[in-house]
VEXBA-243856 format. One record per residue (C-alpha): residue number from 0; x, y, z negated. Coordinates in pm, whole numbers, plus 50000, padded with zeros to 5 digits. Example, Ala and Ser with C-alpha at 12.3 -4.5 7.8 and 13.67 -1.06 7.14 Angstrom:
BEGIN
@i->0&east->51230&north->49550&up->49220
@i->1&east->51367&north->49894&up->49286
***
This chain:
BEGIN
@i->0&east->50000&north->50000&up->50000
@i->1&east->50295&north->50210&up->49886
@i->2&east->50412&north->50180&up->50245
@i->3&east->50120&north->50288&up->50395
@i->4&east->50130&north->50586&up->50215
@i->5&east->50457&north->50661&up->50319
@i->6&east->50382&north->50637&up->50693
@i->7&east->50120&north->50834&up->50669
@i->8&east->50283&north->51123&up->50483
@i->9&east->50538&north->51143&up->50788
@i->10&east->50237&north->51119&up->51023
@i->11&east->50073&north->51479&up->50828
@i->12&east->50464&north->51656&up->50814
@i->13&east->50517&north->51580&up->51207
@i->14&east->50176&north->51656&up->51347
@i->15&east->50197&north->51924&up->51551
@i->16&east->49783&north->52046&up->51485
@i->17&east->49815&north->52362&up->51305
@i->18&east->49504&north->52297&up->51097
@i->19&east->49598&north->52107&up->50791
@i->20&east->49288&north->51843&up->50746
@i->21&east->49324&north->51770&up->51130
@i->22&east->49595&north->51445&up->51098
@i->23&east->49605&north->51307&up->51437
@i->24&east->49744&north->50982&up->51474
@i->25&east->50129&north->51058&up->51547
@i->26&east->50403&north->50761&up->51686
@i->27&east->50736&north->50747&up->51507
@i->28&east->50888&north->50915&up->51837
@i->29&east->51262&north->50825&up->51717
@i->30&east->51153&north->50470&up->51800
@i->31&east->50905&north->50522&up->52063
@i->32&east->51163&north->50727&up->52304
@i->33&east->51413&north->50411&up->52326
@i->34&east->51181&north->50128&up->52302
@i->35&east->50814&north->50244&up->52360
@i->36&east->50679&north->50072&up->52066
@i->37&east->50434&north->50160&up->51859
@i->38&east->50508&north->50130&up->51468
@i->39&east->50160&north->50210&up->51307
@i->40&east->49856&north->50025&up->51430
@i->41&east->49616&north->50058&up->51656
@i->42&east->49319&north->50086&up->51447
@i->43&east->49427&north->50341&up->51231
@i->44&east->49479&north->50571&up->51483
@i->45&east->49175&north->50512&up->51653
@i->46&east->48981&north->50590&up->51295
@i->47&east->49204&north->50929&up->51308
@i->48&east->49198&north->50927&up->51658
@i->49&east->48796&north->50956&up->51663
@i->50&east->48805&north->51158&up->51312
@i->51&east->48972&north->51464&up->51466
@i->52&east->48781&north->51450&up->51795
@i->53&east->48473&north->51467&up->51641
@i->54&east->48480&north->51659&up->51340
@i->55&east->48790&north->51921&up->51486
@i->56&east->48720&north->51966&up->51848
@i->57&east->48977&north->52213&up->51890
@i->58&east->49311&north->52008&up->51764
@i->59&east->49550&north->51844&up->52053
@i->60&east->49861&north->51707&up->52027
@i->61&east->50178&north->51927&up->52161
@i->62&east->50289&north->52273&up->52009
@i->63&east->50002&north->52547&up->51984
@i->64&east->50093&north->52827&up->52196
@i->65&east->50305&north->53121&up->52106
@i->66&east->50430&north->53419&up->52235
@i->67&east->50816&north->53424&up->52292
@i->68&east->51002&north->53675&up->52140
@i->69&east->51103&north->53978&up->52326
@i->70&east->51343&north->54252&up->52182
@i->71&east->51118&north->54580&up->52274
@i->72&east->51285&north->54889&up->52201
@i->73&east->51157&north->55187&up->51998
@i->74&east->51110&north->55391&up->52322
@i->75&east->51244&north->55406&up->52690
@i->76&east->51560&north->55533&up->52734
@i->77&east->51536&north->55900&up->52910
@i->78&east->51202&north->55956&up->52784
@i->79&east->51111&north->56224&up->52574
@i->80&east->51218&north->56224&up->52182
@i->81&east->50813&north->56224&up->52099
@i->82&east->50704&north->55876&up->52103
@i->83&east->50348&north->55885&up->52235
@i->84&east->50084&north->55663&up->52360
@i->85&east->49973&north->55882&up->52672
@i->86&east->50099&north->55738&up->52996
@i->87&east->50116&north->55818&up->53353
@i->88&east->50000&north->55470&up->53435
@i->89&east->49670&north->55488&up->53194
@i->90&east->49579&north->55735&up->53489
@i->91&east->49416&north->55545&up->53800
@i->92&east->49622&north->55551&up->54105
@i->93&east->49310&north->55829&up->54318
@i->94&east->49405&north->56067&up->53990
@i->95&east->49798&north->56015&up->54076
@i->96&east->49786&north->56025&up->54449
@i->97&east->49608&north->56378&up->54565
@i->98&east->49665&north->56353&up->54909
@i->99&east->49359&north->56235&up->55077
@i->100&east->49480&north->56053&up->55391
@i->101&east->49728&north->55850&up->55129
@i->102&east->49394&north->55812&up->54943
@i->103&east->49219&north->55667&up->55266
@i->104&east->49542&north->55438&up->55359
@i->105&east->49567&north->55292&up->55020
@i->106&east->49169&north->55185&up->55008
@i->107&east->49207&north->55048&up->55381
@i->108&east->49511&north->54850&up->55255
@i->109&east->49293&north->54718&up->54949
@i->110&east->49041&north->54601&up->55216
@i->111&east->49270&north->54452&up->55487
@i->112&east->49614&north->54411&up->55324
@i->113&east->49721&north->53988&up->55456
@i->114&east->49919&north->53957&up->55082
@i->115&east->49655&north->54048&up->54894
@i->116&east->49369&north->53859&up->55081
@i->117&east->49684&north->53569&up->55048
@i->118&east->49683&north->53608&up->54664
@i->119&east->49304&north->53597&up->54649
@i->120&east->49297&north->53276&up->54790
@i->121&east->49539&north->53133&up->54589
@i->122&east->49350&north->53260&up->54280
@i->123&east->49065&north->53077&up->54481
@i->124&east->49282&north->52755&up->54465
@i->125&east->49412&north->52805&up->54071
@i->126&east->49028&north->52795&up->54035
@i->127&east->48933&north->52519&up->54197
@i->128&east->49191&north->52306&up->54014
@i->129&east->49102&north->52482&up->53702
@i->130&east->48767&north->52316&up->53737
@i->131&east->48900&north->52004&up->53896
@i->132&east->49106&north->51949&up->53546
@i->133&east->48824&north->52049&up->53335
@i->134&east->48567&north->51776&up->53506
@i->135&east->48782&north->51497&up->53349
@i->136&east->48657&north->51564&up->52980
@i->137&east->48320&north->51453&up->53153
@i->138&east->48173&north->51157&up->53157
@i->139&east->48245&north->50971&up->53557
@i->140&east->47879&north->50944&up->53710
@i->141&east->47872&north->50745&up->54023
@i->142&east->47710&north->50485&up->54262
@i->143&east->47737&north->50150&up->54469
@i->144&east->47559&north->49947&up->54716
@i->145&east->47661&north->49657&up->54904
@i->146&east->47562&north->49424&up->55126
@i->147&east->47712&north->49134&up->55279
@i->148&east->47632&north->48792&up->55448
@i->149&east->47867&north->48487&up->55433
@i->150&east->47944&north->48115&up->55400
@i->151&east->48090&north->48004&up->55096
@i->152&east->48138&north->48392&up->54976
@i->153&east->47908&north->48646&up->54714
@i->154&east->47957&north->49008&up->54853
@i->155&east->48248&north->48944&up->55004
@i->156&east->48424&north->48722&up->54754
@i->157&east->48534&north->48361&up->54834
@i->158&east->48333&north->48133&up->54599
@i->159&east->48353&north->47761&up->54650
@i->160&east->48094&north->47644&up->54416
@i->161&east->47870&north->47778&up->54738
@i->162&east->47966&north->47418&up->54880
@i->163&east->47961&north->47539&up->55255
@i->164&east->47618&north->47717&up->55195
@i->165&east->47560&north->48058&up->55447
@i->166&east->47354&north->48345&up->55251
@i->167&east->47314&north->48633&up->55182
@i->168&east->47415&north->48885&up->54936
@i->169&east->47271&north->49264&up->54788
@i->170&east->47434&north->49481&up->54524
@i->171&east->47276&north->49805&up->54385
@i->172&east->47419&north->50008&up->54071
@i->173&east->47492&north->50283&up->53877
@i->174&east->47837&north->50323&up->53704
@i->175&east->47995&north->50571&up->53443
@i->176&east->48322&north->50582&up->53283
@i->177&east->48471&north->50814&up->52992
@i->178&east->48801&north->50884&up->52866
@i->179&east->48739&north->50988&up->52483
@i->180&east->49027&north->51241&up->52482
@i->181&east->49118&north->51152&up->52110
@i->182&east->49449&north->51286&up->52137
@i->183&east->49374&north->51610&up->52351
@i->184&east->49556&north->51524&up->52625
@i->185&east->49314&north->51651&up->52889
@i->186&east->49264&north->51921&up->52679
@i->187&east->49612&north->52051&up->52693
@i->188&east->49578&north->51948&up->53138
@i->189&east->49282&north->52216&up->53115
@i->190&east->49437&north->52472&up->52869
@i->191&east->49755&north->52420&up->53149
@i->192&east->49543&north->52487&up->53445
@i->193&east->49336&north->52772&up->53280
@i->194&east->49632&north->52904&up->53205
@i->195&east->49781&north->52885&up->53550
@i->196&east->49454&north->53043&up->53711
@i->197&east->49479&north->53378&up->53462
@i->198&east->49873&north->53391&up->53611
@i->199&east->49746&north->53372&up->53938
@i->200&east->49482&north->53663&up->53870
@i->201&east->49800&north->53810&up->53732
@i->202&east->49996&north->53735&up->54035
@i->203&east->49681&north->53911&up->54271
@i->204&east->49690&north->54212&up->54076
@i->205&east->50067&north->54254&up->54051
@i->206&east->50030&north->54231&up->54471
@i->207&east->49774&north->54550&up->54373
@i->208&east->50007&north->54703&up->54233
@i->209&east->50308&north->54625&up->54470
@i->210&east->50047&north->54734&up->54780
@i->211&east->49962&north->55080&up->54646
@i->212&east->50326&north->55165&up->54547
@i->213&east->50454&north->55037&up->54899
@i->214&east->50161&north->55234&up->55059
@i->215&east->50255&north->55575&up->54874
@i->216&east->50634&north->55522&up->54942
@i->217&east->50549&north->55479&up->55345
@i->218&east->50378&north->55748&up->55348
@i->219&east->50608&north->55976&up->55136
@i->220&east->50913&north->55831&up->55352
@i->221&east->50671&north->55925&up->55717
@i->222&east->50688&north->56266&up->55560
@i->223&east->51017&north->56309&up->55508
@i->224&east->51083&north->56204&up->55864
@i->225&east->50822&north->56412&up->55996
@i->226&east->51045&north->56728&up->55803
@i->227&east->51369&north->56616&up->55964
@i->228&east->51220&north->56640&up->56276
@i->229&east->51097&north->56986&up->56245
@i->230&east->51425&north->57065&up->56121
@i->231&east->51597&north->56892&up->56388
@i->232&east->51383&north->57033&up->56630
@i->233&east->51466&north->57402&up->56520
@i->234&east->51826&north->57374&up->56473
@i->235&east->51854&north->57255&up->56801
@i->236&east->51637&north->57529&up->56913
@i->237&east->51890&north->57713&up->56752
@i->238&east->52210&north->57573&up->56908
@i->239&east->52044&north->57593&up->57255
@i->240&east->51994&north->58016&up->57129
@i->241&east->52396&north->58037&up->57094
@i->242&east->52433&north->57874&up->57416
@i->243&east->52255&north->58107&up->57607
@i->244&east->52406&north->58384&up->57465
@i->245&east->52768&north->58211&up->57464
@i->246&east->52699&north->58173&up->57841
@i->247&east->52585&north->58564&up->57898
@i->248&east->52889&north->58632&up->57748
@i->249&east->53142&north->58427&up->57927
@i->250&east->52943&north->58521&up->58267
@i->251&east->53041&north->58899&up->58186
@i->252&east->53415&north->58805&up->58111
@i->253&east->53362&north->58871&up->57703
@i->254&east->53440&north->58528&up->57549
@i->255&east->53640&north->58195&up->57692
@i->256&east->53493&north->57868&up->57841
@i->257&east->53625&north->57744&up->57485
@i->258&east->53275&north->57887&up->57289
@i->259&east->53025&north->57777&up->57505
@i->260&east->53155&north->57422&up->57546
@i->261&east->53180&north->57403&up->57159
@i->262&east->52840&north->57530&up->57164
@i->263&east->52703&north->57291&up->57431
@i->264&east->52814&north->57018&up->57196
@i->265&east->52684&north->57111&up->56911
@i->266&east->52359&north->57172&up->57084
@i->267&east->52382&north->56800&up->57267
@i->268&east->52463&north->56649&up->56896
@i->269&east->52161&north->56774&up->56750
@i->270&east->51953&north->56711&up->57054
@i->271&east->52065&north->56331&up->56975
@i->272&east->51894&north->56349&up->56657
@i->273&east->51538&north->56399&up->56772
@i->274&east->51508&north->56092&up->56995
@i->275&east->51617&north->55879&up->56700
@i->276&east->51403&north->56099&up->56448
@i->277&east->51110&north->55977&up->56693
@i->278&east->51234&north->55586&up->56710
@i->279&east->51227&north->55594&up->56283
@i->280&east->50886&north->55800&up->56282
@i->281&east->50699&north->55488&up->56528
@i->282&east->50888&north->55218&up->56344
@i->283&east->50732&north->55413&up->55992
@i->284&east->50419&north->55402&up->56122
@i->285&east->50390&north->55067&up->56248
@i->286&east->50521&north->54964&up->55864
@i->287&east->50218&north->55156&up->55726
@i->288&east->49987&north->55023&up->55966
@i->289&east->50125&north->54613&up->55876
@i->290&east->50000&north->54744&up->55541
@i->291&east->49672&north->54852&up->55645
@i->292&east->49661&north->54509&up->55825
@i->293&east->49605&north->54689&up->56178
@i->294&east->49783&north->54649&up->56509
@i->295&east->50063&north->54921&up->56574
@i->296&east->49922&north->55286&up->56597
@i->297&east->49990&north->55634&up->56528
@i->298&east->49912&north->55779&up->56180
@i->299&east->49705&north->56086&up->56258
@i->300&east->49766&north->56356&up->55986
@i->301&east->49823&north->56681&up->55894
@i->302&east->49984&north->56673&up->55561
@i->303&east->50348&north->56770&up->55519
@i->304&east->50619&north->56699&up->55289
@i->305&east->50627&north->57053&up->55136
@i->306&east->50245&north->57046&up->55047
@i->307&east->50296&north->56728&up->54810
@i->308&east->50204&north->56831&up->54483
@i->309&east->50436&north->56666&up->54209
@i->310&east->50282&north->56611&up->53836
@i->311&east->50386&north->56866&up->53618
@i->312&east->50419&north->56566&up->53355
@i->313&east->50439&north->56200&up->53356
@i->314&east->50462&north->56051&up->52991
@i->315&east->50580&north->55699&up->53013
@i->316&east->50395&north->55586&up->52660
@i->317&east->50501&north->55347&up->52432
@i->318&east->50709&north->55049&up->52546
@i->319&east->50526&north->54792&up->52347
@i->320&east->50196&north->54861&up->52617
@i->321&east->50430&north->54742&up->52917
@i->322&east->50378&north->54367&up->52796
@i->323&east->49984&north->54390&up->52817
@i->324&east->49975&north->54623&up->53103
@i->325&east->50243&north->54502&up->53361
@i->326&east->50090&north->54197&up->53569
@i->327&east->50405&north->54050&up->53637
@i->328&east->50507&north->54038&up->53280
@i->329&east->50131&north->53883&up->53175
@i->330&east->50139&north->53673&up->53505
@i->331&east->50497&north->53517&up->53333
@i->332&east->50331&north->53447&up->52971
@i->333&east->50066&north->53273&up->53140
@i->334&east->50315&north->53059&up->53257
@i->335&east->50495&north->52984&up->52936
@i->336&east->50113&north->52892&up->52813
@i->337&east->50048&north->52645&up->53080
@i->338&east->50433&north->52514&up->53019
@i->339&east->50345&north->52471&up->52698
@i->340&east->50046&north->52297&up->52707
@i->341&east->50208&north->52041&up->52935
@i->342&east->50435&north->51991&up->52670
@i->343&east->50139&north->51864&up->52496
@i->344&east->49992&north->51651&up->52786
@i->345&east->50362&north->51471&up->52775
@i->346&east->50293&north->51373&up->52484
@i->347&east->49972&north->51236&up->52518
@i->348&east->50110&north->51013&up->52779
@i->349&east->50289&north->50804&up->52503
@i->350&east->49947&north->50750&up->52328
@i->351&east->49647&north->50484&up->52394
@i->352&east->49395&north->50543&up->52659
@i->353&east->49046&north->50493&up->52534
@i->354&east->48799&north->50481&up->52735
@i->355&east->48402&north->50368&up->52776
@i->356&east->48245&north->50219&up->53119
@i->357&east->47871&north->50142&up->53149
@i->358&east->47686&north->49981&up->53499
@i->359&east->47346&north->49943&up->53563
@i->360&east->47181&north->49761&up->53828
@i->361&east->47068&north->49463&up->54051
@i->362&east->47233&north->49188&up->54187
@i->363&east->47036&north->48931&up->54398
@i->364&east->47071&north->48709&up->54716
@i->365&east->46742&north->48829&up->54817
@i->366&east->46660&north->49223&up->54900
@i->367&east->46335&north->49240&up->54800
@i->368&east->46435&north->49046&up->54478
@i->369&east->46680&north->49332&up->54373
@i->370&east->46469&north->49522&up->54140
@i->371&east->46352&north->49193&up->53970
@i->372&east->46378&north->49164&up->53600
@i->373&east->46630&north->48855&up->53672
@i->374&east->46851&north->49020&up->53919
@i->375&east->46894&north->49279&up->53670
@i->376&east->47266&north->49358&up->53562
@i->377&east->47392&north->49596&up->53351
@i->378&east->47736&north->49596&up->53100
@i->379&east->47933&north->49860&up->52854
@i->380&east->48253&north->49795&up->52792
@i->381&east->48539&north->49996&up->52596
@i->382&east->48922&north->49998&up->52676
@i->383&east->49203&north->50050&up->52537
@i->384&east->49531&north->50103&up->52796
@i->385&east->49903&north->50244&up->52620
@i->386&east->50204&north->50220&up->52712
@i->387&east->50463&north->49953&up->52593
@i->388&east->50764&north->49958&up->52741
@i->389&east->50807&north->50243&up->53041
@i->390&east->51190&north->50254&up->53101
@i->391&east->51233&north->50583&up->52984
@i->392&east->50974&north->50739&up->53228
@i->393&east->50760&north->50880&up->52989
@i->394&east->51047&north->51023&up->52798
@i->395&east->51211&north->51142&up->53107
@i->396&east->50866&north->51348&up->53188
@i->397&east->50854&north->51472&up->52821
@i->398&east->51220&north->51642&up->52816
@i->399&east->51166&north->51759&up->53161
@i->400&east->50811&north->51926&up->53043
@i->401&east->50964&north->52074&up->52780
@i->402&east->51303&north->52247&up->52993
@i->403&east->51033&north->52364&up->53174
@i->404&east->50885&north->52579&up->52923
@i->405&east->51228&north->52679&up->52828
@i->406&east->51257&north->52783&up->53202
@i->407&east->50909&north->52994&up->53114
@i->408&east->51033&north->53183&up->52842
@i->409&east->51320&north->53300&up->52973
@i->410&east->51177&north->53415&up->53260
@i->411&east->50913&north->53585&up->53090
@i->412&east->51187&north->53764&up->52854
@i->413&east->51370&north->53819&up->53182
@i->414&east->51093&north->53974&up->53352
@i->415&east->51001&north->54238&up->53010
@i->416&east->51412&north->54301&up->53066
@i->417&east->51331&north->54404&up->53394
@i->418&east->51018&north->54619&up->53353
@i->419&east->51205&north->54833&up->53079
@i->420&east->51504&north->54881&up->53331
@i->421&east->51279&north->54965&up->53586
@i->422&east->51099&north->55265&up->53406
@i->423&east->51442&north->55423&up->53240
@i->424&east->51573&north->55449&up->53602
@i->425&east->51245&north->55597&up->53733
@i->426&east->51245&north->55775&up->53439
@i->427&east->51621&north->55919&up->53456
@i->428&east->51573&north->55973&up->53805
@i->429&east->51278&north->56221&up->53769
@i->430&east->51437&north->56421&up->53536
@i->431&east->51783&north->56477&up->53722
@i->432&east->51628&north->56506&up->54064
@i->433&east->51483&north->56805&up->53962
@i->434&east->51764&north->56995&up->53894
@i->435&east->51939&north->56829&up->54243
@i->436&east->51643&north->56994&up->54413
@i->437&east->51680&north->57353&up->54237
@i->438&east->52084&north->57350&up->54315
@i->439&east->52025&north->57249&up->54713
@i->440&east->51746&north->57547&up->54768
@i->441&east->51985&north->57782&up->54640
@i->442&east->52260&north->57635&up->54898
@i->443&east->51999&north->57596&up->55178
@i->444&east->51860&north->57994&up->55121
@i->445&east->52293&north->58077&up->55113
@i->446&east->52335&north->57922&up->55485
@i->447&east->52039&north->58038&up->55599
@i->448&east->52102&north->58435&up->55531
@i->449&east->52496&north->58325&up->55634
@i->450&east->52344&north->58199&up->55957
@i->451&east->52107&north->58533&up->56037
@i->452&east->52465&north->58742&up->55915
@i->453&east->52705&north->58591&up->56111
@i->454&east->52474&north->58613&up->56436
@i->455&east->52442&north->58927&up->56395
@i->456&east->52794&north->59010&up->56333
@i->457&east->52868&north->58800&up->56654
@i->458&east->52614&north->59010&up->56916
@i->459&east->52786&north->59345&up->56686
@i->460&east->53137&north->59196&up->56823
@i->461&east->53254&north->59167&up->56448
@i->462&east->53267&north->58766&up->56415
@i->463&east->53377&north->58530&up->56622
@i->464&east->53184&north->58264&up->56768
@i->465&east->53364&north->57984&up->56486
@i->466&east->53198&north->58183&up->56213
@i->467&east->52838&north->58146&up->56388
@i->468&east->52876&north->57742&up->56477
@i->469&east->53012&north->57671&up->56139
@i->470&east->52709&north->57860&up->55959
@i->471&east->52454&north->57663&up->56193
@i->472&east->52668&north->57337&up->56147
@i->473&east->52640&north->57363&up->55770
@i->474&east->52247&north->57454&up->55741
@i->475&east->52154&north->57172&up->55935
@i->476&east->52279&north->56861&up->55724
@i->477&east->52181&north->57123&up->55400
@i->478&east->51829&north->57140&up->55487
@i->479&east->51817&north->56758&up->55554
@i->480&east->51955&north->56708&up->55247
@i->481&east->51725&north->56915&up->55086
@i->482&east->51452&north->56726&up->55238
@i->483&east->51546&north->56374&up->55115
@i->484&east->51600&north->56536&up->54775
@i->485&east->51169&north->56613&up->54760
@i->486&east->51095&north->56259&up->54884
@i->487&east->51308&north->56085&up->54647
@i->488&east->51103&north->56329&up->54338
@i->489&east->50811&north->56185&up->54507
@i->490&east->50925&north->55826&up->54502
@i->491&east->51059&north->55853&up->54157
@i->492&east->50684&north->55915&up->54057
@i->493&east->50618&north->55594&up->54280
@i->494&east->50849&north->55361&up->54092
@i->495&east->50776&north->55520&up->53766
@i->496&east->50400&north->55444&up->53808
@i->497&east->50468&north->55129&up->53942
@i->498&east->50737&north->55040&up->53696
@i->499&east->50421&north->55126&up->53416
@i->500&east->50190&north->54860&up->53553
@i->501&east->49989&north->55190&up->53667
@i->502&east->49727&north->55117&up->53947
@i->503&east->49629&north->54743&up->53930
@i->504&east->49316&north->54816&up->53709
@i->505&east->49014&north->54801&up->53927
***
């Protein structure tokens, strides 16, 4: 008795249920992963077995779930010294975007975007294995017929006590089966495919997310280009201004062959620049328009770069709201909660089977006999199916479930890494682009006024013609540079927003 006892005081101290009445039946697992044997018997975990099934619906063997640990800092690095709760991406992504043909791409994109209409199927497939799983804690509800003629055969079956006899034979029936799930084994397959449905939601609205960032930064970037063109376009305007009047002047014997060929060049290099400004303004727009899911087309607008408004704040909030916010990051825990529940299902695998099966129906020789009180058939049975000896299979398949949840974690701790360096670069970049922008006005304004000075010194006779190229030379790679400097303020909004989690919510 004293022995008894004892093995079922280790059976309570290495049960993994986290309720403390709920004692499922447990195998001494230091025996059972060499030799597959079980060392308590059989009918004392089926009276535990059935105890906890019935009485604590909710216990299953396997580890009960747990968020990993993740090391979340106080605040974001480069955010402000006041830690508050207000954030940019709290803000829904028509409130952050004012531009109204960015607001029309982005709600075409929702429509027709392939990805996203890709990740709603496959949250359409997590589903329908979801439910798949969750039909085997159901009873098995099914049917059979037969019929069959033969000599010295029933249905089909070779039977010699026929004695040469031809005849016939008719089956009819009903037939269910059960698994009791004593252990929670299914239950841990449906908390794993529940599990792995949310992380495909997850995954759809992290595409969301992905979709309307890559949509703003399109269009931000088509802007940009659309500004170097019109910059392009007047400096050459420009050049081609100092080669006319290079070329009055060398007609009338003033100035050398030397300034209008340098002139001609510089005219012919900037030239060069629109044709290619017009290649990377199609190939932009055919990028936008893979978004929208349409064919190649132009984007018809009238916005420009300059008329972007940028927020005049954009709070990041407090790190610990990344984790329930960003989809990637909740799309990765619901991962480690499916790993672990296979974990659990691993387990089960080393425990008995039990199972009921129940028929009901006619057997007979004769059709019309079928239904006839003595061609009646019926039977319930109950099984009983384990494991003895597996070779190291099942142990094999428990070890490799549980490096997979290993995997799980650290990918989800990987993935709340990420998401933190994500928004203290967006956020670092907002703050110092700013000043970038201020500092490359003030140089852009300089060669502008150098450019209307030393022009007019030149027609005056008081500069030479070096003084006017190199003023011209040096405003047009200024105000490109300019340019790029607004669209990466814009895109630093972008990542921040999209570094937040901002945007997904529907």
């Amino acid at each position: 008795m004293s022995k008894i006892q004892d093995s079922r005081s280790k059976t309570q101290k290495n049960s993994n249920c986290q309720t403390p009445k709920c004692v499922p039946f447990w195998f001494g697992f230091g025996v059972w992963d060499v030799f597959g044997i079980w060392n308590l018997g059989f009918g004392v975990s089926l009276v535990l077995g059935a105890w906890c099934l019935v009485f604590l619906n909710g216990c299953a063997i396997g580890p009960n779930y747990k968020r990993p640990d993740i090391d979340i800092p106080s605040n974001f690095r480069n955010a402000s010294n006041v830690v508050s709760a207000e954030s940019i991406a709290n803000r829904l992504w028509w409130d952050v975007y004012q531009d109204e043909t960015l607001k029309g791409l982005i709600a075409t994109a929702l429509t027709n975007n392939y990805d996203l209409r890709i990740a709603l199927s496959r949250v359409e497939q997590a589903s329908a294995i979801a439910m798949e799983t969750r039909g085997q804690l159901l009873p098995q509800i099914g049917y059979q017929g037969e019929a069959a003629r033969g000599r010295n055969s029933v249905l089909g079956v070779a039977n010699p006590a026929a004695q040469g006899a031809t005849g016939n034979g008719f089956l009819g029936m009903i037939n269910a089966s059960w698994e009791l799930d004593f252990w929670g084994r299914i239950r841990r397959l449906n908390e794993s495919a529940r599990a792995r449905l949310l992380a495909s939601g997850e995954a759809r609205r992290a595409v969301t997310l992905s979709l309307v960032g890559d949509v703003a930064q399109a269009w931000f970037e088509l802007l940009e280009l659309d500004r170097e063109y019109e910059i392009a376009t007047r400096t050459t305007n420009s050049f081609a201004e100092s080669l006319r009047i290079f070329s009055q002047r060398f007609e009338g014997g003033v100035v050398s062959k030397l300034e209008t060929s340098r002139a001609e060049a510089a005219l012919a290099t900037t030239s060069a620049v629109v044709p290619d400004l017009e290649r990377r303004i199609t190939i932009k727009e055919n990028q936008i328009n893979v978004l929208l899911g349409h064919n190649p087309a132009p984007i018809s607008h009238s916005s420009t770069l300059l008329s972007q408004v940028l927020l005049p704040e954009v709070p990041a909030g407090l790190p610990s709201e990344l984790l329930e916010r960003r989809p990637d990051i909740r799309r990765d825990e619901q991962f480690v909660r499916s790993a672990n529940a296979r974990v659990g299902a691993a387990l089960g695998d080393f425990l008995p089977r039990i199972g009921l099966t129940a028929l009901y129906g006619g057997v007979s020789s004769d059709l019309s006999a079928i239904t006839s009180t003595g061609a009646g058939a019926w039977s319930v049975a109950a099984s009983v199916t384990g494991p003895l000896f597996q070779g190291g299979r099942l142990y094999g398949q428990y070890q490799q479930a549980k490096a997979e949840l290993q995997e799980a974690k650290l990918q989800y701790q990987q993935t709340a890494l990420g998401a933190f360096h994500d928004v203290a670069n967006a956020l670092v970049a907002g703050q110092k682009l700013e000043a970038v922008r201020v500092q490359q006005a003030r140089a852009v304004a300089a060669y502008q006024e150098a450019v209307s000075v030393s022009t007019q010194r030149y027609v005056a006779g008081k500069a030479s013609y070096f003084e006017v190229l190199e003023a011209q030379q040096q405003l047009f790679p200024a105000e490109n540079s300019l340019a790029q400097t607004q669209l990466n303020q814009l895109l630093a909004i972008v990542q921040l927003y999209k570094a937040l989690g901002g945007g997904w919510t529907e």
